[in-house]
N, C-alpha and C positions, 0 to 999 in steps of 0.2 A: 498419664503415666505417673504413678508415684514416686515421690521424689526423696532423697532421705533427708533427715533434721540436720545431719551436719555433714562437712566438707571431708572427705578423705587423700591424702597427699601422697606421694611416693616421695622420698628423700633417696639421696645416693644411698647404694647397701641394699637398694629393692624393700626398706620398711615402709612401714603405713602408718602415718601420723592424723590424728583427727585434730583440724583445725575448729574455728569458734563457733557455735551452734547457728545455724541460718534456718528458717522455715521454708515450705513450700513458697510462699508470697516474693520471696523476693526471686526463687527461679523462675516463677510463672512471669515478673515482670521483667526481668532482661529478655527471658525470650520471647513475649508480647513486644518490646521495646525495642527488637533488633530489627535493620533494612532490610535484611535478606529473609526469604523466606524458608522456616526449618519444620520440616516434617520427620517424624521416626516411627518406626514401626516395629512390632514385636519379631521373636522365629517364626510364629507361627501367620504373617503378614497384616496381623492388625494395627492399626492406625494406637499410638500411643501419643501423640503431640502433632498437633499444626497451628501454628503462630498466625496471627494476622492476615499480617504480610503475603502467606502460602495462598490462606484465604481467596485475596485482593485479587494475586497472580491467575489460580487455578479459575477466578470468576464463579467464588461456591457463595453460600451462603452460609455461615455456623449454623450448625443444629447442637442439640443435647446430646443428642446418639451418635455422633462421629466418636469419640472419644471408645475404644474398644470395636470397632466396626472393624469389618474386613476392607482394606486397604480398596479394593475390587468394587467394591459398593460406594466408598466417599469419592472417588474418584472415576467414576463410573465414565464421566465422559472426559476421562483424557486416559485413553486405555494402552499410550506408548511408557507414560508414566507410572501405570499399575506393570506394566511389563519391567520394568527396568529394576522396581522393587523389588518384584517376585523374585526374580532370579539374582539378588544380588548376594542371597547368603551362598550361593554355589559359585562364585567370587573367588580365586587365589586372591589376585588384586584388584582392587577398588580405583579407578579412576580419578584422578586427583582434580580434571580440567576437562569436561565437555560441554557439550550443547544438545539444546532439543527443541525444534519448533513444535509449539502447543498446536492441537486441531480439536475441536473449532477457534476459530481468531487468528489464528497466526504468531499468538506470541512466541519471543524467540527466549528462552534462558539458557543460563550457564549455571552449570551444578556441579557440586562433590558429595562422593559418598563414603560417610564410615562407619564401620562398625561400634556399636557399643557393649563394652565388656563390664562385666562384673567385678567384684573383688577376685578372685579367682581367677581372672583372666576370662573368663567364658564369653561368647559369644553370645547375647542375651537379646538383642536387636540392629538396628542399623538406624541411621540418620542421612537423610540427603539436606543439604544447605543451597539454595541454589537464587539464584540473582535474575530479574528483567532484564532481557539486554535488549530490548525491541527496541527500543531507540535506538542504540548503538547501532545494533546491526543499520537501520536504514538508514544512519547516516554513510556508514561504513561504502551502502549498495549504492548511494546516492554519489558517493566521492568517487568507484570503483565503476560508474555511468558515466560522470564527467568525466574521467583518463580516457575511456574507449571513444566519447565520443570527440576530445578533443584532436585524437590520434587520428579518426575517421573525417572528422573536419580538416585538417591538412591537406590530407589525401584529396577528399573531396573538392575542396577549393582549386586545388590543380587541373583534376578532369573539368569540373565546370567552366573554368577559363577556358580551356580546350575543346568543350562540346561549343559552348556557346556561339563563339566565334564562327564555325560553321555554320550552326543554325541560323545566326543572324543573317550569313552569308546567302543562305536559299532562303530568306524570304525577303529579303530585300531583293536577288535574283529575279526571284519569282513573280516580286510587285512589277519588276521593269520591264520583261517580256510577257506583261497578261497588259502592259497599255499597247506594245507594239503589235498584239494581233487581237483589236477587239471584234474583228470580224470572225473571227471564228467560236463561237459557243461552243463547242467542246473542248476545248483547249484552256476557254477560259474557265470552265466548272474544275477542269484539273488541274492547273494553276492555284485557285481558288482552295482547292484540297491540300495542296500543299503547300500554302501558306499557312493556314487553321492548322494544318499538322505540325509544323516548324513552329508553329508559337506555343500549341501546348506541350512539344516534345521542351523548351526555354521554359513553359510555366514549371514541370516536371523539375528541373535543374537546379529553378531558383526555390523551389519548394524544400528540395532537400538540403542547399546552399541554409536556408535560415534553422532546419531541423537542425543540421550540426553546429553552429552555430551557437556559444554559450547566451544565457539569456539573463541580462543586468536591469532587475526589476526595479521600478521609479515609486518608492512605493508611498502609499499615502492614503489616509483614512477613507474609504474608500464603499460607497453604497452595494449593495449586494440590489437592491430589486432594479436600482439604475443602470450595472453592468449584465442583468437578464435583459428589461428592453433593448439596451444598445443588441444583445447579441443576436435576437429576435428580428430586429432589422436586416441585421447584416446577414443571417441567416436565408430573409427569405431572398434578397435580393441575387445570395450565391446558388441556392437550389430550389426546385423547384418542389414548391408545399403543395401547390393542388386544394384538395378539400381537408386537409390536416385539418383539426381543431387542436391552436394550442393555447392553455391555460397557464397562466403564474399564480402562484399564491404565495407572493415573499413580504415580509413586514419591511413597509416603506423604512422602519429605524434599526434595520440590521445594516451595520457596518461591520469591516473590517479593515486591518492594514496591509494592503496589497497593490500590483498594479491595475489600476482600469482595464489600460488594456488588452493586457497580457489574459485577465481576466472574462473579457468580452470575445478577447479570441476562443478562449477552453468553450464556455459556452456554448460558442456560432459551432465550432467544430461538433460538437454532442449533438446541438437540435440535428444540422447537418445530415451526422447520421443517423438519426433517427428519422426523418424525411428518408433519405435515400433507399434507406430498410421497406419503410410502409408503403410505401408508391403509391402516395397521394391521397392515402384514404387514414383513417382513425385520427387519434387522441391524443397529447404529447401532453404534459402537465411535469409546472415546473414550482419544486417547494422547497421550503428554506426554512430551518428549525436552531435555535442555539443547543449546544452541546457540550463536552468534552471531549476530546483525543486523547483518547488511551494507546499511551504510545510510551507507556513506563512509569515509577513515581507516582504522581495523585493527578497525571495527565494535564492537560494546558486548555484553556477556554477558545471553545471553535463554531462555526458555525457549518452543519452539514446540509449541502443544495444537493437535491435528489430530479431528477430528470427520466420520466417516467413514461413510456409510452405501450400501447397496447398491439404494437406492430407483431413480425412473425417468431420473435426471441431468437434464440443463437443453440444450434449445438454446443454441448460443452469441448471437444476439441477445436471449434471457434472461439469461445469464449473464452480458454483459457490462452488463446494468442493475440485478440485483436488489439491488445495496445501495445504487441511488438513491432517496430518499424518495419517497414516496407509488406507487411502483411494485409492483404485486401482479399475479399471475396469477390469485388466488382469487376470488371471486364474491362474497366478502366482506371484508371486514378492509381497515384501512388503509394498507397498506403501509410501516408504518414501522420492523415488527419486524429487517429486517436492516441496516437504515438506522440503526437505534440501537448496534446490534454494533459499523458502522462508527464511529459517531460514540464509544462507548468506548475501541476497542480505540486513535483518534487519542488522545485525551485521557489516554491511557498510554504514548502515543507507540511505537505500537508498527507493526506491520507483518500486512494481512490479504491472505490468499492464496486461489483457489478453484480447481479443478480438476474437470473434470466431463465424465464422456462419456453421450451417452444411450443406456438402454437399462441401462446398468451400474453409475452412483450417482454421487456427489459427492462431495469433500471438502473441506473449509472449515478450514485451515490458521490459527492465531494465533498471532504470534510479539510475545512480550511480552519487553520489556528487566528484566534482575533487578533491576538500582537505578534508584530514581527519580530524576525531576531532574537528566538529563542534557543538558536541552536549551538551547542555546549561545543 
C-alpha cells in the first residue's frame, strides 16, 4: 500500500495541517515492528499490508505477489477470516472486541476492525489489528477445568465415603459367609462373584476419587526414554499385550522438567489403550522429537512423544470425545483413563494432539514444554 511522504493532522476547526516530512521506511518499520498483527485491505478486497506478526499468526510464508492479491487467495486457508473481510465494508458498525478460532491449528485471536479513510473522508479500505490469544485462552479453559472440577470433587468425595462403606461392607460379608459353607460349590462361585464385583465396583470409586482430585506435580529434571520404559512395564502388567510388538525410539538425553510419575502414569494410560483397541495383535511405537509449542509469541522449547499404533483408529464422533471423562466405548471400565492423560498433560501445561483414520490406527501426540513454570 502506498504510503504518503508526510503526515496529515486534523487540528480543532476540522483544518488539515501537514506535519514533518517522513518517508515510506519508517511506516514500513513501525508496522513490521508492532506485536500485533495488522492486515488492510482495499474496496475492492485486495490485501494492501500484512506485517510480520499476521504472517507468523496466519502460519503463511511471504511471497512477492501477496502485496495486491485478492484477500481470497493469501488467505486461502483460513476462509472464516477471508469472510469476515469480505463483508466488512457492508458494515454500519465495526466491532471494536472479538474473537475467532483459526482452522487448521486452533489458534485463538482477538481482533478490531476499522475503516480507512481518505482525505475526504472516503471509505478507501479497512484494517483488521488483531492479537494471539491462544495462550490466554488455555490458560483461561485450563482455570475454568479446575472450578468444575474442584466443585465435582466435593461432591464426589461425599458419595465416595458413602458408596464405599457399603461396598466394603458386602465384601468383607461375602469373604465370612463363603468360609462358613465351603461345602457347597455354587454358592461359593457366587460368593466369589460378588466379591471381584464389590472390589471393582471400590476400584471404580477410587478411580474417580483421584480424577477429581487436584494434581501437585513434584517436579524435577526429569528423563523422557526413562519415564517410557517405566510406563511400558506398568502397562503390560495392567493389560493384557498378547502379541503387540511395541517399539520406542526416544533419545536416551531428552529430558525435561516434570513429574516422573505423573508422567509414567500419561504413558501406561496411552499404551493401555492402545492394547485394549488391538486385542492382542499389531504394532505400538513410541517416539520422542525436540520441538516448539506454539502456543503464542515465539512459543517456548518442548519435547513432542508421539504414540503410534496401527490398531482399528476411531470414528471421528469417538474421536472427538474420547478424552472427555466418563466417556468409554468398552463394556467395562470407567472412562477415565484418557481423561486423566488430558488432565496431566494440562497440569504440565502442555499441548495433546490426536490423529486417527479408521481401518489404519491412531496417534496420540504430547507435546510437553522443557521448563517449567512458564505460565504468565
Amino acid at each position: 500500500m502506498a504510503v504518503s511522504d508526510t503526515i496529515k493532522t486534523r487540528v480543532p476547526g476540522g483544518q488539515t495541517t501537514r506535519a514533518a516530512s517522513i518517508d515510506d521506511a519508517f511506516f514500513r518499520h513501525l508496522v513490521t515492528g508492532m506485536r500485533n498483527g495488522v492486515l488492510a485491505i482495499t474496496r475492492d478486497s485486495r490485501l494492501a499490508l500484512i506485517n510480520d506478526e499476521a504472517y507468523r499468526i496466519f502460519g503463511l510464508t511471504p511471497t512477492a505477489s501477496d502485496a495486491g492479491a485478492p484477500i481470497a487467495t493469501v488467505l486461502s486457508r483460513h476462509p472464516d477470516v477471508v469472510r469476515v473481510l469480505s463483508g466488512v465494508f457492508d458494515l454500519n458498525h465495526l466491532p471494536n472486541r472479538a474473537e475467532m478460532r483459526l482452522k487448521p491449528g486452533g489458534k485463538v485471536i482477538g481482533y478490531t476492525l476499522a475503516f480507512v479513510r481518505d482525505d475526504d473522508g472516503e471509505i478507501v479500505g479497512a484494517v483488521m489489528l488483531f492479537k494471539d490469544l491462544t495462550r490466554v485462552e488455555q490458560l483461561e479453559e485450563r482455570e475454568r477445568l479446575r472450578d468444575r472440577l474442584a466443585a465435582v470433587g466435593q461432591m464426589a468425595a461425599v458419595i465416595a465415603h458413602e458408596v464405599k462403606n457399603p461396598l466394603g461392607g458386602i465384601e468383607v460379608m461375602a469373604g465370612l459367609l463363603r468360609r462358613k459353607i465351603p461345602e457347597l460349590p455354587e454358592a461359593q462361585a457366587l460368593l466369589g462373584d460378588i466379591i471381584k464385583e464389590a472390589k471393582m465396583a471400590n476400584a471404580i470409586v477410587q478411580e474417580v476419587l483421584d480424577f477429581v482430585r487436584p494434581i501437585r506435580l513434584q517436579v524435577e529434571r526429569t528423563s523422557v526414554a526413562a519415564a517410557v520404559r517405566d510406563a511400558v512395564t506398568l502397562a503390560d502388567g495392567k493389560a493384557r499385550r498378547g502379541g503387540i510388538e511395541v517399539e520406542t525410539l526416544v533419545p536416551p538425553d531428552l529430558t525435561i522438567e516434570a513429574d516422573q510419575h505423573q508422567l509414567a502414569q500419561l504413558f501406561t494410560n496411552l499404551l493401555i489403550n492402545a492394547y485394549e483397541a488391538m486385542e492382542s495383535r499389531g504394532r505400538v511405537s513410541v517416539t520422542a522429537e525436540r520441538t516448539r509449542l506454539d502456543d503464542g509469541g515465539d512459543g517456548r522449547e518442548a519435547v513432542r512423544i508421539a504414540i503410534t499404533d496401527n490398531g482399528p483408529g476411531m470414528a471421528p464422533d469417538v474421536a472427538d470425545k474420547v478424552f472427555d471423562p466418563f466417556f468409554t466405548t468398552k463394556a467395562q471400565g470407567s472412562g477415565l483413563g484418557l481423561a486423566i492423560v488430558r488432565k496431566i498433560v494440562d497440569a504440565h501445561d502442555g499441548k495433546l494432539d490426536l490423529r486417527t483414520v479408521q481401518g489404519e490406527g491412531t496417534t496420540i501426540e504430547v507435546t510437553l514444554p522443557v521448563s517449567a513454570g512458564d505460565e504468565e
